[in-house]
C-alpha positions as CSV (number, residue, x, y, z in Angstrom):
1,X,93.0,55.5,149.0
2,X,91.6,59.0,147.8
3,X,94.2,61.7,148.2
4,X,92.3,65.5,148.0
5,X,94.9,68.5,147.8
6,X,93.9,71.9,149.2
7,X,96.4,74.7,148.2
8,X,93.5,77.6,149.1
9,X,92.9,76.4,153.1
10,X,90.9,79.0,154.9
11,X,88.5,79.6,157.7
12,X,84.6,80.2,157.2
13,X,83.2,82.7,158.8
14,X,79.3,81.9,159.4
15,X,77.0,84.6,160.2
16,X,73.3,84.3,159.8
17,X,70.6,87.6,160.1
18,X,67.4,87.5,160.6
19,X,66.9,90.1,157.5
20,X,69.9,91.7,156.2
21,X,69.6,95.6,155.8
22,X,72.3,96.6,153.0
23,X,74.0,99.9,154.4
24,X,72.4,99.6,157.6
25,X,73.0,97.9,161.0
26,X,72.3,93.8,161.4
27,X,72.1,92.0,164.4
28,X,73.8,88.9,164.3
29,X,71.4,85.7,164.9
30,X,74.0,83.1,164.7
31,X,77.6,82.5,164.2
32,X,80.3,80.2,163.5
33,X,84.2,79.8,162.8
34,X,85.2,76.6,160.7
35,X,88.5,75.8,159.3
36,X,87.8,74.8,155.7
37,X,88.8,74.3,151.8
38,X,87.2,72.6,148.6
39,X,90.0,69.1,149.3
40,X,89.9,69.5,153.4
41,X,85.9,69.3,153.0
42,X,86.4,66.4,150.2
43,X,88.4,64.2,153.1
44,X,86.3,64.6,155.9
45,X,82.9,63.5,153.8
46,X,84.8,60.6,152.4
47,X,85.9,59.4,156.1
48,X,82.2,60.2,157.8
49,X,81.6,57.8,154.4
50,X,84.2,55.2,155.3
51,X,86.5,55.8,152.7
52,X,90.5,56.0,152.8
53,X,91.8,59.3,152.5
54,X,94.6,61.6,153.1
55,X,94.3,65.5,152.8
56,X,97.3,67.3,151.2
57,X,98.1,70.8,150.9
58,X,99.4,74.3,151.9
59,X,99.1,75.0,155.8
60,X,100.0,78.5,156.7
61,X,102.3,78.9,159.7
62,X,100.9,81.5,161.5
63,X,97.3,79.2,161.3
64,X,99.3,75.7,161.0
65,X,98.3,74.3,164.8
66,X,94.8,75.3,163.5
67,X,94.2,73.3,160.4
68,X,96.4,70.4,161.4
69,X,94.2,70.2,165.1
70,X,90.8,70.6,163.2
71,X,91.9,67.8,161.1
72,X,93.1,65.6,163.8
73,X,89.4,66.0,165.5
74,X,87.6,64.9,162.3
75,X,89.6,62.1,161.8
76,X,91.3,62.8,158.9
77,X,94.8,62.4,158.1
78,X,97.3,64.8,156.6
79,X,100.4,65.5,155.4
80,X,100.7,69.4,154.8
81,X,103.4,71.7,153.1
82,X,103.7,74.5,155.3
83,X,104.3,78.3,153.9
84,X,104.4,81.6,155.1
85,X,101.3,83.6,156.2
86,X,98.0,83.6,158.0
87,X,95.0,81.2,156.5
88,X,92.4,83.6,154.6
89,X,88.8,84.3,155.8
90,X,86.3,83.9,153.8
91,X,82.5,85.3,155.3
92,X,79.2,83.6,154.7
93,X,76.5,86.0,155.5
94,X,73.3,84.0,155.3
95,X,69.7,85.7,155.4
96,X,67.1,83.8,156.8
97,X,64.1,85.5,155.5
98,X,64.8,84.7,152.2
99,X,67.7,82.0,152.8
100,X,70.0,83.8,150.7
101,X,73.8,83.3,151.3
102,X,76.1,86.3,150.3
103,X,79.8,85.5,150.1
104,X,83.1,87.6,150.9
105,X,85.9,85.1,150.1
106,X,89.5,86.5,150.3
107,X,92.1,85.7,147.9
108,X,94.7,84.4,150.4
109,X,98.2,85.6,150.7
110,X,100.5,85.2,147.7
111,X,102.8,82.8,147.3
112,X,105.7,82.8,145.2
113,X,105.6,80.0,141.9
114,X,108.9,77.9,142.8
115,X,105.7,76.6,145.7
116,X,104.3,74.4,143.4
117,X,107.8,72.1,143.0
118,X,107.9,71.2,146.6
119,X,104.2,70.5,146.6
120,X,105.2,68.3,143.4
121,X,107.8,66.4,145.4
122,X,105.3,66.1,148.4
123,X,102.2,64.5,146.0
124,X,104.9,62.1,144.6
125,X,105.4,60.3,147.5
126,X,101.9,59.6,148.2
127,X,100.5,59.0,144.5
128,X,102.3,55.2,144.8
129,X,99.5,54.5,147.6
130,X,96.5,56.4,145.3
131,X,93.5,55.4,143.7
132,X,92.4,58.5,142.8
133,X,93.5,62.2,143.3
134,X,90.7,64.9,143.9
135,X,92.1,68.5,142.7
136,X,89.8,70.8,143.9
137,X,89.0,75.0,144.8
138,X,90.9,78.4,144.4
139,X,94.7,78.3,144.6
140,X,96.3,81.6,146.2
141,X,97.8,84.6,144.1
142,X,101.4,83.6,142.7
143,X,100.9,80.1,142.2
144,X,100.5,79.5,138.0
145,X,97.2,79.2,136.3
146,X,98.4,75.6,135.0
147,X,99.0,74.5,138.5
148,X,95.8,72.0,138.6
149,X,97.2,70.1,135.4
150,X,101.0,70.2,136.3
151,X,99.4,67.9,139.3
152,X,97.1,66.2,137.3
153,X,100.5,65.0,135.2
154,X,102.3,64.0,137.9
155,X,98.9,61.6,138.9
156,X,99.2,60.7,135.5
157,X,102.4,59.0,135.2
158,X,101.3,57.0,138.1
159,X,98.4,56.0,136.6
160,X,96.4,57.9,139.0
161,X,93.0,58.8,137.7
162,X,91.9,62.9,138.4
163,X,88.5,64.4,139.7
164,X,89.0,68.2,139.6
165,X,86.1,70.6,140.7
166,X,87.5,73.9,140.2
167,X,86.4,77.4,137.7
168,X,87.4,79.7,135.3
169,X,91.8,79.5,133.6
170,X,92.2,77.2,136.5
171,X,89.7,74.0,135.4
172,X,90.4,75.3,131.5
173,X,94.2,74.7,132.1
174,X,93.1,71.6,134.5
175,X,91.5,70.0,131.7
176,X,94.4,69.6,129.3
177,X,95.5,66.7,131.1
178,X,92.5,64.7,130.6
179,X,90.9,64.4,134.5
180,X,88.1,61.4,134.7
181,X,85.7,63.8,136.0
182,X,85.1,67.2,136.2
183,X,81.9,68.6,138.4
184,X,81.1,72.5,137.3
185,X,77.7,74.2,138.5
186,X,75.5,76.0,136.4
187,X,77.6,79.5,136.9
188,X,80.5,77.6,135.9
189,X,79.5,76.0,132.9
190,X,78.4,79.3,131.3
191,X,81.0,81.5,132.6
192,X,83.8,78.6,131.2
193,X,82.5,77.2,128.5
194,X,79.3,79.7,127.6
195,X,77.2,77.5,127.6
196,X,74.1,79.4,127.3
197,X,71.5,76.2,127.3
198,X,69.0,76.4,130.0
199,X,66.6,73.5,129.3
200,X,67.5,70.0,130.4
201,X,67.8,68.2,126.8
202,X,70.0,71.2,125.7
203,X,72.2,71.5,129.0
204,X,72.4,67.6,128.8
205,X,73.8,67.9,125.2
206,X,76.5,70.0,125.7
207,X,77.8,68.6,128.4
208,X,78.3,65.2,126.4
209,X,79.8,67.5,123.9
210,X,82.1,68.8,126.1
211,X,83.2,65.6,127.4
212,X,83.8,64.1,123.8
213,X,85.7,67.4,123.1
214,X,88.4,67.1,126.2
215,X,88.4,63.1,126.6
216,X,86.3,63.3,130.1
217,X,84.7,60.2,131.1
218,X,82.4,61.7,133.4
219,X,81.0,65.8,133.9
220,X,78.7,66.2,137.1
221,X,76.6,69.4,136.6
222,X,75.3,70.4,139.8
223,X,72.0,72.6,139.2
224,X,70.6,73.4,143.0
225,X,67.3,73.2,143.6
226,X,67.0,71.6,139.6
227,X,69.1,68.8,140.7
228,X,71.8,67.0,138.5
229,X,73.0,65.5,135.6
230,X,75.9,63.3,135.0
231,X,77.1,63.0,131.1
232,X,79.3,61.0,129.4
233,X,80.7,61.0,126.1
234,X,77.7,59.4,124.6
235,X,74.9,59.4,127.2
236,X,73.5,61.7,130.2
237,X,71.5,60.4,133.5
238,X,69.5,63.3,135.7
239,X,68.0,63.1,139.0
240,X,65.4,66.2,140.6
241,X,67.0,64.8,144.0
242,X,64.5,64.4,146.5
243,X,62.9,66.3,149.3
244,X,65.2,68.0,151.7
245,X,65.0,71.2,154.0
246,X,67.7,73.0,153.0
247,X,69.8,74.5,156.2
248,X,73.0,75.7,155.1
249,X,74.5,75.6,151.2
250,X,78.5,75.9,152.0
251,X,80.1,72.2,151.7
252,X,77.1,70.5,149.3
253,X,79.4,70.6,146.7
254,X,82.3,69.3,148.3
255,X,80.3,66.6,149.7
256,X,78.7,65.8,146.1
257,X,82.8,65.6,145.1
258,X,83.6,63.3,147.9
259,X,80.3,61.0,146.5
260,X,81.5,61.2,142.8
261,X,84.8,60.4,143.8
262,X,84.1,57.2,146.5
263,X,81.8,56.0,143.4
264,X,84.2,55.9,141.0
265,X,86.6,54.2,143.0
266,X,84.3,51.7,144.0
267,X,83.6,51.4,140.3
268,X,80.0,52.1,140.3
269,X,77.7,52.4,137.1
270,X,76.9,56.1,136.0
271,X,73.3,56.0,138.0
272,X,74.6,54.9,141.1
273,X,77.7,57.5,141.1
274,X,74.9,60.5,140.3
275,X,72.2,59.2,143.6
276,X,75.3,58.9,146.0
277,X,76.5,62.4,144.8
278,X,73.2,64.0,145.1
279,X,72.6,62.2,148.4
280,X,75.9,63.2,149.8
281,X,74.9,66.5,148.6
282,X,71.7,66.7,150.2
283,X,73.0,65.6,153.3
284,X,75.5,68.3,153.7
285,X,72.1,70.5,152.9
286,X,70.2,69.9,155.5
287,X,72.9,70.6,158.2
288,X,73.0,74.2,159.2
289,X,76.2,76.7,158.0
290,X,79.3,74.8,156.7
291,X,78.3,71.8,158.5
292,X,78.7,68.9,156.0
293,X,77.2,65.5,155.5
294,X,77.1,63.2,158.2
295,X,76.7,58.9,156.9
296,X,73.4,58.4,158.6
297,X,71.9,61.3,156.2
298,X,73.3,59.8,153.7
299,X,71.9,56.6,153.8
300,X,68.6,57.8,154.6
301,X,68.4,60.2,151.8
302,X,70.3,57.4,149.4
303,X,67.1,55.1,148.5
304,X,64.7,58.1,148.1
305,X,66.8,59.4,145.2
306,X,66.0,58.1,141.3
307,X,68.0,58.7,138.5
308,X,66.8,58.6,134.8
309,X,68.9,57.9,131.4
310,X,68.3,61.2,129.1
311,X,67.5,60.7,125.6
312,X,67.8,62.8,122.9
């Protein structure tokens, strides 16, 4: 089973313009209200992808009826730690004449630290039944810096592997405890590490730096429309993707996780984990707004996708 945690839940505010006017009045084209978060997004691509999984997290009790009822119509199942305050509303204001998103994410309520132990004694119940643990997204304002690897330990002494997706102190700190995987985006990777590479061979050497330097087995770079690359300590695979009309961006990541993450629980060899990423990711893609990948767009897109070994 794949546990995810969520301690950032939200909802996603959708909005697409036909042309957005800065300073000036839009009208609206197109609008939708999702409840969301990196680990809620994680669970509900690995069950459309028939995977075992059970969300964790931080419910809100103003919003708790909310998150708990979305999950229960996806399928998903859940066992939630629930704390004061309203979820946070993050706004995704898409323009289509250019098919640029623009993003307005709110911090979320603060918390205060002594949160984290009971979320501890909550993950230690369910790490016995684990074969992985996905850490993944923002965690709200209170809640420590070193949050990601004071979980990551706990999955350690289990002998739970990690996959954490997250930016900035939080996957720094995150790191320190050695996670099988991490997955940054280009942003990410320069605004972390500084990487300042921008060709493939370069970007494809410092990642298998970086995972020699902090013991990773694996680092996903996501690149967009340049596709991705997967790196080991010693080697690096990259794939352009393939083909897709590109509907809505929120949730491609998330769904790329949940393909990483069902891969290496499977076992699979580094080229097989990279195409189901990027097909997972291409799925979620071609589905409008925060919509994410459905398991027929995955297997369609799955055999169009090739993956090459880099050399130096």
């Amino acid at each position: 089973m794949i546990l995810t945690v969520t301690l950032n839940p939200c909802i996603d505010h959708s909005v697409e313009v036909e042309r957005l006017v800065t300073g000036g009045t839009n009208r609206v084209c197109a609008t939708r209200r999702d409840v969301s978060g990196k680990g809620v997004n994680v669970s509900v691509v690995l069950r459309e992808l028939g995977a075992e999984t059970l969300c964790l997290g931080l419910s809100r009790q103003e919003d708790a009826a909310l998150l708990e009822t979305s999950l229960q119509s996806r399928g998903v199942p859940f066992d939630l730690l629930r704390v004061p305050g309203s979820l946070r509303v993050n706004l995704k204001l898409l323009d289509r004449s250019c098919g640029v998103m623009t993003e307005c994410n709110e911090r979320g309520e603060p918390l205060p630290g002594e949160t984290l132990n009971a979320f501890c004694a909550l993950l230690r119940r369910h790490l016995p039944q684990a074969g992985l643990l996905v850490l993944s997204g923002s965690v709200p304002p209170g809640l420590p810096a070193g949050c990601y690897r004071t979980l990551a330990q706990e999955a350690a002494r289990q002998g739970v592997p990690v996959v954490l997706d997250a930016a900035g102190e939080l996957l720094l700190e995150g790191m320190k405890s050695r996670p099988v995987l991490i997955k940054p985006n280009l942003d990410e990777l320069r605004e972390t590490f500084g990487v300042r590479e921008t060709g493939l061979p370069g970007l494809a050497a410092a990642c298998r730096a970086l995972a020699r330097e902090h013991g990773l087995r694996y680092l996903c770079l996501s690149m967009g429309e340049r596709g991705a690359l997967l790196a080991g300590q010693q080697e690096a695979w990259y794939t352009p993707g393939s083909p897709v009309t590109v509907r809505g961006v929120q949730g491609a990541g998330d769904s790329m996780v949940a393909g990483l993450s069902l891969g290496l629980l499977r076992g699979g060899e580094p080229r097989e984990l990279l195409c189901r990423a990027v097909a997972a990711a291409q799925a979620s893609l071609e589905r409008p707004g925060t919509l994410l990948c459905r398991r027929e767009d995955f297997l369609r897109f799955l055999p169009q996708i090739s993956a090459v070994r880099l050399t130096d």
